[in-house]
N, C-alpha and C positions, 0 to 999 in steps of 0.2 A: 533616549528619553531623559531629560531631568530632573535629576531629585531637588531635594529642598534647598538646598545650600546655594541654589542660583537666583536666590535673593539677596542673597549677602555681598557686601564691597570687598572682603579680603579678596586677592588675587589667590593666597593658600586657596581657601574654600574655596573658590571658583574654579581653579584647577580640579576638584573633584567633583564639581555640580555635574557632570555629563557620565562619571561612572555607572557602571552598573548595579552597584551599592546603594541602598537606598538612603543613603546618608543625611542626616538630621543636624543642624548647627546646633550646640550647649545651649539648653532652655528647657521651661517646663515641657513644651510638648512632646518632645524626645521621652521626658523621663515619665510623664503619664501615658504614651505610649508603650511604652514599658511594664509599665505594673498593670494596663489595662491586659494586653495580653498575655501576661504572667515570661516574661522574657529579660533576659540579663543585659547588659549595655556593654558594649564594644565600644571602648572609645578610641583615637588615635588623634594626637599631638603630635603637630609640625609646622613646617615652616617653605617658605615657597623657594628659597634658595638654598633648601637642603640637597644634597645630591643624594644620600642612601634616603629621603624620603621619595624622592623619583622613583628611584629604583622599588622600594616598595609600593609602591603605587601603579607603576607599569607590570611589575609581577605578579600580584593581589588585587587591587584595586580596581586595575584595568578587566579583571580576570571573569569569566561570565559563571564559573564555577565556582569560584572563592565567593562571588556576589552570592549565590546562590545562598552557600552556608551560610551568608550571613546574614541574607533576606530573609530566611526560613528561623532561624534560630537566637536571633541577637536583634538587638533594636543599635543604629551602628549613628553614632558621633565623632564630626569631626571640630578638632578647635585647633586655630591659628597662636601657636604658643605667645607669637608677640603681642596680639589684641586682647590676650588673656592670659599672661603674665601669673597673673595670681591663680588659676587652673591648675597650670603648666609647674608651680609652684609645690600645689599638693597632691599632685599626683604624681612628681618626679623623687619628690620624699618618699613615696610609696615604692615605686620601684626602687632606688637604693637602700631600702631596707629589706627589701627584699632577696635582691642581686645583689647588691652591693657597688652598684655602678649606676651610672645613668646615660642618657645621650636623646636621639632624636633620628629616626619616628618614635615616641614612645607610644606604647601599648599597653591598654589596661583595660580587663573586664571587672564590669562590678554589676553587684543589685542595683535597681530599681532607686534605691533610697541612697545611692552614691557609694555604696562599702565595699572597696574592692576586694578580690579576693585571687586576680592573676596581675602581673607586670613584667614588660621586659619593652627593649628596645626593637632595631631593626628583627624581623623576622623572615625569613625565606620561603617562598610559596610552599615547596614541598619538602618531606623531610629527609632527611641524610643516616647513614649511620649511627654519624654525633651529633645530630642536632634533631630537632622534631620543628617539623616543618609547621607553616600558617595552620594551613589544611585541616592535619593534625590536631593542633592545639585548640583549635575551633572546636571540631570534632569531641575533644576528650572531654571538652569545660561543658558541651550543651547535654553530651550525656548522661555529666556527674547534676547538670543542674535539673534535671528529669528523675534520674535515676540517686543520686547521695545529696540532696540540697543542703541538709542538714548541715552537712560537711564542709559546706561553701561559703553559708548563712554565719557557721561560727569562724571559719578563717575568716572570713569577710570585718567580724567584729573586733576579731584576734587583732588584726591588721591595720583597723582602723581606731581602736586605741591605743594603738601605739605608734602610729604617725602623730594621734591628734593631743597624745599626752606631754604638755612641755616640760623641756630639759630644767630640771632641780639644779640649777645655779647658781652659787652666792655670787652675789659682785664681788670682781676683783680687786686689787689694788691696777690703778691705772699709772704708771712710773716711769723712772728710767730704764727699768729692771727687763720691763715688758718689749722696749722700743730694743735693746741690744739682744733681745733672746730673738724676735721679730728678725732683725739682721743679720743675727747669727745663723738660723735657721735654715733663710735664704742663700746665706753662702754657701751652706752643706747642701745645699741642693741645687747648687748653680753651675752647670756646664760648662767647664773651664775652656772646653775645646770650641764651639760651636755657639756659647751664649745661651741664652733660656734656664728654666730650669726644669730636672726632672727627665726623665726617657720621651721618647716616642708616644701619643703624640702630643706637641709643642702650641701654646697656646700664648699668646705676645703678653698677657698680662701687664701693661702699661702702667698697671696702680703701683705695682710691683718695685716698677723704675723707678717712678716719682718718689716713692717713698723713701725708696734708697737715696736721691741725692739728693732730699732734704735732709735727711738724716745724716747723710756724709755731711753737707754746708753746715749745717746746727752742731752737729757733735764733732768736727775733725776725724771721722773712721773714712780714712782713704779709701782701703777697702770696699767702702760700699759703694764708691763711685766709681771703682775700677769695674765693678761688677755692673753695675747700670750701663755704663759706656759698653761692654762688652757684647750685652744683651742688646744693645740697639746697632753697635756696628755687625754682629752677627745677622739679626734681621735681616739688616739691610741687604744683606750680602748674597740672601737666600733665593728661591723665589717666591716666597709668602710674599716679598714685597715687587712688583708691578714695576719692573725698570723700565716698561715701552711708557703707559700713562698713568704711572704712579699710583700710591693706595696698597693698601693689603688684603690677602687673602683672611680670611677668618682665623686660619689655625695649620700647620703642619703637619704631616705625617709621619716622618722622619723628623731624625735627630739634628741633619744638616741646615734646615728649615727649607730647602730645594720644593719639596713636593706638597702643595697647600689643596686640604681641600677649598676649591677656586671662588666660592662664592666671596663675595664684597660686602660687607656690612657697615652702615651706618656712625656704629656708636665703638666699634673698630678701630675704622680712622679715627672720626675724631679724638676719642683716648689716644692713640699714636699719633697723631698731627701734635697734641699738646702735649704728651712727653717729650718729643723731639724739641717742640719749640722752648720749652723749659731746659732739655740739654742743652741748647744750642746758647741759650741765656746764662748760661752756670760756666761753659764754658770757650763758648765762639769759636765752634769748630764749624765750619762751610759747610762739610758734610749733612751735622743734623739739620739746617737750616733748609737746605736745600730738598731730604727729604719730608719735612713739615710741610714747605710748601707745595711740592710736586702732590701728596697726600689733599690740600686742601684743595688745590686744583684740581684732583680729581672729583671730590664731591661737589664743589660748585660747576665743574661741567658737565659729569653726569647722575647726580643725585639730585640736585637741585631742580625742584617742582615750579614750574608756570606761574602757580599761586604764592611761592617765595618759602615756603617747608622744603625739606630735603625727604628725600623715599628711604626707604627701610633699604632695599640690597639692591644688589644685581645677583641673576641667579648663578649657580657654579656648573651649568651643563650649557653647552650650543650644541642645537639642533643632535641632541638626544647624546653627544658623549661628553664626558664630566672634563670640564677646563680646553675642549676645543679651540675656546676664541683666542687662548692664551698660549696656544702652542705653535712654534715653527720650527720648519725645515731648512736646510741652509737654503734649497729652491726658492723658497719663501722670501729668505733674506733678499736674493738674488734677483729677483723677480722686483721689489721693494726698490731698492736699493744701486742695483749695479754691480760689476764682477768685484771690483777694486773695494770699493766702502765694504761691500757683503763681507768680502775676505776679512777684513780688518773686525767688522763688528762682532763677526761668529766667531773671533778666537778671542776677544774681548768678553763675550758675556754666554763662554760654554755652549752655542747651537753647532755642534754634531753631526757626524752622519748618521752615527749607531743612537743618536740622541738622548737625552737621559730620563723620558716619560714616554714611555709606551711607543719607542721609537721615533718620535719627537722629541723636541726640546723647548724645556721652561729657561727660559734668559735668567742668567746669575751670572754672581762675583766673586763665588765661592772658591774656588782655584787661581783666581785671579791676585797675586800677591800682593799687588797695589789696593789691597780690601778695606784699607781705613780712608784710601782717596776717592774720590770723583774721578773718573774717567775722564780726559777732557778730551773737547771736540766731537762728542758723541752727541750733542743736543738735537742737534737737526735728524739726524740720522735714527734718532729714539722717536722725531715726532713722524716723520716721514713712514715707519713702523706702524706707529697707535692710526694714521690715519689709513694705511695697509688693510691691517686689521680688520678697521672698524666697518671698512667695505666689502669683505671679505662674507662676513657672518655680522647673526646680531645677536644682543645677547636681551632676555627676561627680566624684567623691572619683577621687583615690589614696589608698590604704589602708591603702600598706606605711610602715615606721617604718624609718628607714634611723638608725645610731648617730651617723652624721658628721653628718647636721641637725640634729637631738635636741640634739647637743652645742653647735652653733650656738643654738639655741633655749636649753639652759642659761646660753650666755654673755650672751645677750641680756638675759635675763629679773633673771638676778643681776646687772650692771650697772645696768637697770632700778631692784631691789628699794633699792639702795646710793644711786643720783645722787636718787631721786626721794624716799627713805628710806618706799619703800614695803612694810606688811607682805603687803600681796594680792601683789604679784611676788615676794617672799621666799619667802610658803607656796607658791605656785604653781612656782621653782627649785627647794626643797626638796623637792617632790611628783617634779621630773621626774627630780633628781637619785637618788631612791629607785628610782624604776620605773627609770633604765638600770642599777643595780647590781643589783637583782633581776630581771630582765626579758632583760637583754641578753649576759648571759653563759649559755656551757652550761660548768657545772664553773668552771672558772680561764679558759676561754678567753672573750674577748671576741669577738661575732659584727659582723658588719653590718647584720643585715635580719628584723624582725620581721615576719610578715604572715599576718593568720589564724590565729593561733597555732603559725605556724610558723617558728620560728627558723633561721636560713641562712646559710651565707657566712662565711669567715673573716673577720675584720677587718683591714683594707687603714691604708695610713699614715694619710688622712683621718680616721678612722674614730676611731685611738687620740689623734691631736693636736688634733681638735676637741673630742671629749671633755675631753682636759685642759685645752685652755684652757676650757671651760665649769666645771668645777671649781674650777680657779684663779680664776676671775671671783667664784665660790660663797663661797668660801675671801674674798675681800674684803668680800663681804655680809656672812658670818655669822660669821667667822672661828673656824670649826672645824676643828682639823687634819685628821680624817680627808679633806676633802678635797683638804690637798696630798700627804698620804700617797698618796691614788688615783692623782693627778695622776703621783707620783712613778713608782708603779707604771708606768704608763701609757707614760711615759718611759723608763722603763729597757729596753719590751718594744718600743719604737720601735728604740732600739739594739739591742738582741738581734737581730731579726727584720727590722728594714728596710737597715741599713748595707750600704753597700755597699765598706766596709773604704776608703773613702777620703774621708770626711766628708762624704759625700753617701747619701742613701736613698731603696731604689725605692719606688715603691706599693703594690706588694706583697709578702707576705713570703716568706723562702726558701726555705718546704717547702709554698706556695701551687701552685697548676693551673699547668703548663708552657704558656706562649703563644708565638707566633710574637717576643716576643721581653720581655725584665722590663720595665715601663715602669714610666721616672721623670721626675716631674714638675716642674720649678723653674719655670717662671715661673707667675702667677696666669691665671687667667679669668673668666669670670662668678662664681666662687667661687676663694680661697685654695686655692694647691697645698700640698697635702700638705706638703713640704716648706718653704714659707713660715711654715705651721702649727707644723709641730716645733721650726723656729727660733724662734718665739717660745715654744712650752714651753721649750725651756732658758732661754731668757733668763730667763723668770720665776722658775724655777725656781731658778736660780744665785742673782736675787734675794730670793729668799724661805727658801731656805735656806745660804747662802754653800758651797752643793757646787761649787769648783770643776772637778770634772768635768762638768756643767750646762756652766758658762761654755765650755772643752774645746770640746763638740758646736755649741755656739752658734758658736762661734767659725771652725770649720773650716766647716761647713756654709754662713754666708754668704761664706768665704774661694769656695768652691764657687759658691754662687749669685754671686757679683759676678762671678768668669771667668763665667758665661753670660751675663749683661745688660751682659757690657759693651757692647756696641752697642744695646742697647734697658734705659737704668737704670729707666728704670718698671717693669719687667716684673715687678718682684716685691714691690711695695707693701707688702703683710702682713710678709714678710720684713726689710723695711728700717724697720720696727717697732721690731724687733728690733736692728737696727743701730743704733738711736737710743740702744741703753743702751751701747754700746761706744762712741759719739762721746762724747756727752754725761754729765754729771757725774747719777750718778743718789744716791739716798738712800732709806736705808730706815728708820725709824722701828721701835720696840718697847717695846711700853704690857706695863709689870706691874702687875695691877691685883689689889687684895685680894676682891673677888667678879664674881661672873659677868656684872654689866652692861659692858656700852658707855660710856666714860665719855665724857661731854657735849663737851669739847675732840679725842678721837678721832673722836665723831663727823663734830665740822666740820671737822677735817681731809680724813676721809675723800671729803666732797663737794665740796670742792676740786678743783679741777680739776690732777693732779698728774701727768702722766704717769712724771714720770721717779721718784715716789714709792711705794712697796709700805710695807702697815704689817701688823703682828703683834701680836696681841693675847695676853697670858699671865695664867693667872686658873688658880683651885686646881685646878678640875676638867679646863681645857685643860692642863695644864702637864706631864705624864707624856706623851701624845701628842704634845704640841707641841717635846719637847725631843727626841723621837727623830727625827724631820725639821727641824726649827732648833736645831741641837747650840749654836750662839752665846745662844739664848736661857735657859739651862739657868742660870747665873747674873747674871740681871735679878732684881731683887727690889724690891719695894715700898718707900715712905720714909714713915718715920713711919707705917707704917697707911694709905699716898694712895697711888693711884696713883703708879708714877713714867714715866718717858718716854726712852729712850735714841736718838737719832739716828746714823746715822751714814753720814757722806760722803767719797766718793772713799778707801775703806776704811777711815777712819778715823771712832772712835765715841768720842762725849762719854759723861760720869758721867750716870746718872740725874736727871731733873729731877721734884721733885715739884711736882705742879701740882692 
């Protein structure tokens, strides 16, 4: 029989709508359920391409006993971490304050009125020695909430003012000071042997790289480029990265990056398609080129939706074991392939007899010496593979279209279209950039969450700042105003709606669902915080149209993020982007051209590898658009009938050059 959550579009939730659980999706009627029958709330966050959320769910979930304890005793919610972000937000601050860790399934009981007062992650039906099982923990919490409330009532409050109390911050000094502790930081903890940084397990952190080899081109620290290259040719090398069809796994297990838990995420790739494609720009190695695009291939063939949105994952289990679709045998190979090519490919990419995953084998380059080259003559042989595969088994969508990947995926792809000067990644930005302005808005509002044709959810800070920078990205490929006008927009509703009146901004905005408390986000994680984000739309922004109010929000905002990391300056990579155009001496370029082409010298500028460079293109038809968002550009004019070219640095701008 179904519970309630088989009204909802998440694929998450709908994988449990047929439990035994009488499970309630996040809304009032769960929680006045709750207080009507005087019962505490079970909640559980995750995600449909978790694999230890499978597992919990097939263990618990599935369980007609576990249901029981929790039908009887607990009023039980479940939320799709990605559709509610900002949930997932405040109640993962809860558990590492707790634990001191966090992850996913996350588990949380609380009152009635939201206050938690249990947290932890994956849990095990029954209990162990050293561990206390689901069962158990169920058990302990219903009978202290019958028998000691008192007791629960005040952790509960303990607990929840001090998630909801914010951190006493001065703003920092935002410097050069901050940008070398940042790099320094990252060295001391960067994997000399294998790439990444930090132990077991390995998480690609792409903001990471980028940062570094801006930082290397801006400042001259070798160093930090040797380390970003290392980190990207170890990836590669592993198997988090997808040698049959390209893409990465989410994350690592190991040190070697060999063993990935298998799922495929969205905003993954795109962050790795666009550090590659920016290594590949800085330094024209084939290598990154080759895996950027093998990477974006992958999400336009299988992420890309009907409707022209890309989906959230693929899931990391086939037909119930975790990375199945991804694993072979040399039989396998052989079977694919042929006696002769199979021999060649399995000594090539580590497939095994004794295999190196559960007696299988994950395809890698890791022993393979030739680790900074491309293999050659393996292309057929790799596709011949993927098409193996795919016939083989299938593997589990996520379905939903979230705006904050989307938008990642537009940064990527227009990056992409510009370094590689390709028209298929051009049409394919300008495709997705059409479907989020028609697709993603109800009215004037921008939403979050597409799925099934159901639009949902306000739009949270990620939401509006990755978008713009996916615009802004768009805006250097094709140089169309309308998309720094968006952008602009985009921006100003960042200010309206997230400030929190002292140069910092929550995640959510101010007439969004009341939570146990606003949450804001400064430092990064497996993705850019929100606020990381928005620091660099101004930045850009301030670049591309000299609105010093742009610079203003840039400016307070990492005064803000520097007081938070001053004990940890990595913490906000994406952000310290952005602090690169405040050290360093930036330049802007502004082509007036007498028609509508790309003229042949803007083009090679523009593949340059320039961080600290923005260019603006004006031409008859841009030029009405383009002067009411770059008011500076309104008197550039052509010389002689030629293009001309105005630069200009550390605020100051030379006469037009015809060229």
């Amino acid at each position: 029989m179904s519970n309630s959550l088989i009204n909802e579009k998440s694929p998450y939730l709908l994988e449990h709508a047929e439990n035994p659980v009488n499970w309630y999706p996040w809304g009032d009627k769960a929680f006045e359920k709750a207080r009507r029958e005087d019962k505490p709330v079970f909640l559980s966050i995750g995600y449909s391409t978790c694999h230890w959320c499978h597992v919990m769910a097939k263990e618990s979930f599935e369980d007609s006993e576990v249901a029981a304890i929790l039908n009887e005793n607990y009023v039980s919610i479940k939320v799709d971490r990605e559709e509610r972000p900002d949930i997932d937000s405040v109640y993962m601050s809860v558990c590492t304050a707790l634990t001191g860790s966090g992850g996913w399934p996350l588990t949380v009981v609380m009152t009635p009125e939201q206050k938690p007062f249990f947290a932890a992650t994956y849990i095990p039906r029954e209990s162990t020695r050293s561990r206390i099982g689901l069962k158990g923990v169920l058990g302990v919490l219903a009978e202290k909430w019958h028998g000691d409330r008192a007791a629960l009532l005040k952790s509960g409050e303990d607990i929840s003012r001090l998630v909801a109390t914010p951190d006493r911050v001065s703003r920092g000094v935002a410097d050069e000071t901050l940008l070398k502790a940042a790099a320094a930081q990252l060295a001391e903890a960067y994997d000399k042997e294998y790439g990444g940084f930090g132990k077991a397990p390995k998480f690609p952190t792409p903001q990471n790289l980028i940062f570094l080899m801006r930082y290397a081109a801006l400042s001259g620290d070798r160093r930090s480029r040797e380390i970003a290259d290392g980190c990207l040719k170890g990836m590669y090398k592993g198997g988090i990265y997808d040698h049959i069809g390209g893409g990465f796994a989410r994350y690592s297990t190991d040190r070697e990056w060999l063993a990935p838990h298998f799922e495929k995420t969205l905003y993954d790739n795109a962050l790795l398609a666009f550090a590659y494609t920016e290594a590949f720009q800085s330094g024209r190695m084939g290598l990154y080129r080759s895996v950027a695009e093998n990477t974006l291939d992958y999400c336009m063939r299988e992420l890309l939706s009907p409707e022209g949105g890309y989906y959230c994952a693929q899931d990391a289990d086939s037909e119930g074991v975790e990375g199945a679709y991804y694993l072979f045998t040399q039989s396998d190979v052989v079977e694919a392939l042929g006696d002769k090519d199979a021999k060649h490919f399995c000594e090539c990419y580590d497939i095994t007899p004794e295999g190196n995953f559960h007696g299988k084998s994950i395809p890698n380059l890791i022993l393979n010496q030739r680790w900074n080259l491309l293999p050659e003559g393996y292309d057929d042989l790799r596709e011949k593979l993927r098409i193996f595969r795919a016939k083989r088994m299938e593997l589990k969508y996520d379905t939903k279209m979230l705006t904050s990947w989307n938008g990642l995926m537009l940064m990527a792809l227009s990056k992409a279209a510009r370094v590689f000067s390709d028209r298929r990644y051009l049409m394919m930005a300008k495709a997705l950039a059409s479907f989020m302005e028609e697709k993603l808005y109800e009215g004037d509002k921008l939403k979050a969450r597409l799925c099934d044709g159901e639009l949902k959810f306000d739009a949270q800070l990620d939401d509006c700042a990755f978008y713009a920078l996916g615009l802004l990205e768009l805006y250097a490929a094709d140089f169309e105003p309308k998309h720094l006008i968006r952008a602009r927009e985009l921006a100003e509703r960042i200010v309206s709606d997230f400030a929190d009146g002292k140069g910092a901004y929550y995640r959510t905005a101010e007439h969004s669902e009341k939570l146990l408390f606003r949450p804001m986000e400064i430092f990064d994680s497996a993705l850019p915080s929100g606020s990381s984000a928005a620091a660099t739309v101004f930045d850009l922004l301030f670049r591309y149209t000299g609105d010093i109010l742009m610079r203003q929000y840039r400016d307070e905002l990492l005064e803000v993020i520097s007081g938070h990391c001053e004990k940890y300056p990595a913490g906000s990579p994406w952000a310290l982007c952005a602090l690169l155009s405040g050290v360093y001496p930036t330049k802007e370029l502004l082509c007036a051209n007498p028609d509508e082409t790309v003229p042949e010298l803007l083009s090679a500028v523009t593949l340059r590898y320039s961080p600290e460079l923005t260019v603006v293109l004006k031409s008859p038809k841009r030029e009405e658009a383009l002067t009411r968002i770059v008011p500076f550009s309104r008197d550039a004019v052509c010389k002689d009938g030629k293009a001309a070219f105005y630069i200009c640095e550390n605020g100051a701008c030379r006469e037009g050059l015809s060229l």
